[in-house]
N, C-alpha and C positions, 0 to 999 in steps of 0.2 A: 646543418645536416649535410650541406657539398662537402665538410671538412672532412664528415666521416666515409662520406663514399669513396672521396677519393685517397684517403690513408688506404680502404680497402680494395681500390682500385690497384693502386701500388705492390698489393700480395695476389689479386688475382682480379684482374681486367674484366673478365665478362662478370664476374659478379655483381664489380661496381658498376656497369653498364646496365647489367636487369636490374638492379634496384632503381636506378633512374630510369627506364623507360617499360622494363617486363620483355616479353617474349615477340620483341618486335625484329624488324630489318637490322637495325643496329644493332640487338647482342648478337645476329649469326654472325655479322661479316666482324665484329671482333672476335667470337668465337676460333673467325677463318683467320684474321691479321694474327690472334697470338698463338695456334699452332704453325703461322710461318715463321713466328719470331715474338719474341716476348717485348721488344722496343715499341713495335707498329701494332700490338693490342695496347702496350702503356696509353702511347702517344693516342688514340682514337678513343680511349676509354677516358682517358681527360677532357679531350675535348668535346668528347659529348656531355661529360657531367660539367662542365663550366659552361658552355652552350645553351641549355637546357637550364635555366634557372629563374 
């Protein structure tokens, strides 16, 4: 199931971030990381969903 979060991580970051955790601290502040930049939501939505396993 991390294979698919993170394929969908890849097209949109906070998605694959609430699927692996919901409506917590992690998806706002990737919410914040990828409207400053689409790299620093990538990079943060990885590492939570490989983190978290």
């Amino acid at each position: 199931m991390d294979v698919v979060r993170i394929i969908i991580a890849i097209f949109l970051p906070p998605l694959g971030v609430f699927l692996q955790v919901g409506l917590g601290g992690a998806f706002w502040l990737n919410i914040l990381l990828t409207l400053l930049g689409y790299v620093p939501g990538l990079v943060h939505a990885i590492w939570i969903i490989a983190k978290r396993d």
